[in-house]
C-alpha positions in Angstrom: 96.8 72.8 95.5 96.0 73.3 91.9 98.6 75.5 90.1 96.6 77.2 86.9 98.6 78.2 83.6 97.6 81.6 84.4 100.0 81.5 87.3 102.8 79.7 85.5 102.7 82.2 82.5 102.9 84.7 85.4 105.9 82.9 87.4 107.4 82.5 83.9 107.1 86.4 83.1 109.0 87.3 86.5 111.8 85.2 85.6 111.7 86.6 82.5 111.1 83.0 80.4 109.5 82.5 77.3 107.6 79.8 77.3 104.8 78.2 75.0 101.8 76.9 75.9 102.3 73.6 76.2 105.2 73.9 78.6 102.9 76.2 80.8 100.4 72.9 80.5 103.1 70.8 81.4 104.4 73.1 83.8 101.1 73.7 86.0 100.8 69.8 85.9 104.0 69.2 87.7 104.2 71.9 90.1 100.6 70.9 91.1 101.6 67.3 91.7 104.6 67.8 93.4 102.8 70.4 96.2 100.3 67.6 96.7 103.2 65.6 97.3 104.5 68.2 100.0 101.3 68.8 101.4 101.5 64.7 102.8 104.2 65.8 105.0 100.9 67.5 106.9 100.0 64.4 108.0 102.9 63.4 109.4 102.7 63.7 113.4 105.7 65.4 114.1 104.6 66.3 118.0 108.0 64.4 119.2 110.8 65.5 117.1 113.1 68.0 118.0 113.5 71.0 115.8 116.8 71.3 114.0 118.5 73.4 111.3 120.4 70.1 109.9 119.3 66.8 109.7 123.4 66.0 109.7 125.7 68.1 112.1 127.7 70.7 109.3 130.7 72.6 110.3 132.0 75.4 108.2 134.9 74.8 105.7 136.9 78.3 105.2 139.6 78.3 102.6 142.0 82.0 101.9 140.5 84.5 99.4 142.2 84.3 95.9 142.3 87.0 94.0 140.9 86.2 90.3 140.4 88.5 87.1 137.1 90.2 87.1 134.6 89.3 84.9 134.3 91.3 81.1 132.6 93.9 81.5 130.2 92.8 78.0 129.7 89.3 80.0 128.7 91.0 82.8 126.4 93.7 81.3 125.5 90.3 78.6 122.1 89.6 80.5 120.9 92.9 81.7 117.8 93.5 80.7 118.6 97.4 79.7 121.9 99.1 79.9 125.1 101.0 77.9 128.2 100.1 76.6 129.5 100.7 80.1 126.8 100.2 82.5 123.9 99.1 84.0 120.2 101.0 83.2 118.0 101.0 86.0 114.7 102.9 86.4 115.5 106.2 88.5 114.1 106.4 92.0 115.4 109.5 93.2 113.3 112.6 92.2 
C-alpha cells in the first residue's frame, strides 16, 4: 500500500505536527514500506493456529492506590489547544 504525502500532511495535521516537506517525503516512504512489510503476514497460512489474546500467558499485577499531588494547573492547561487562565475552551455543543 502506497502512503502519499497528501495523507501524511493530513495524519500530521490531526496530531497537530508541523512538519516540512521533506519529513512528509520521508515519512510517506517509511510508513509505505513498513505496511508492505505487514501485508506478508497475508501469506502466512495460519489455518492451524489457535487464536489467542497473548502469545505469553499475562496475569495482572495490582499494587494499592497512592495518593500523589495533582498536576499544576498551567502544566495541565500547557498543551490545550484553546483555553483560560483556569480552564479548558472547548467548542459548545449544547444549543
Amino acid at each position: 500500500m502506497k502512503i502519499t504525502e497528501e495523507l501524511v500532511e493530513h495524519v500530521a495535521k490531526l496530531a497537530r505536527l508541523a512538519i516540512t516537506e521533506q519529513e512528509k517525503a520521508i515519512f510517506s516512504e517509511q510508513l509505505s514500506s513498513i505496511l508492505t512489510y505487514v501485508e506478508q503476514l497475508n501469506e502466512l497460512d495460519t489455518l492451524k493456529v489457535e487464536p489467542t489474546s497473548h502469545v505469553i500467558s499475562i496475569q495482572n499485577v495490582f499494587r494499592e492506590d497512592q495518593a500523589k499531588d495533582c498536576l499544576p494547573r498551567d502544566k495541565a492547561l500547557a498543551g490545550a489547544p484553546e483555553g483560560t487562565e483556569e480552564f479548558f475552551r472547548v467548542p459548545r455543543i449544547i444549543e
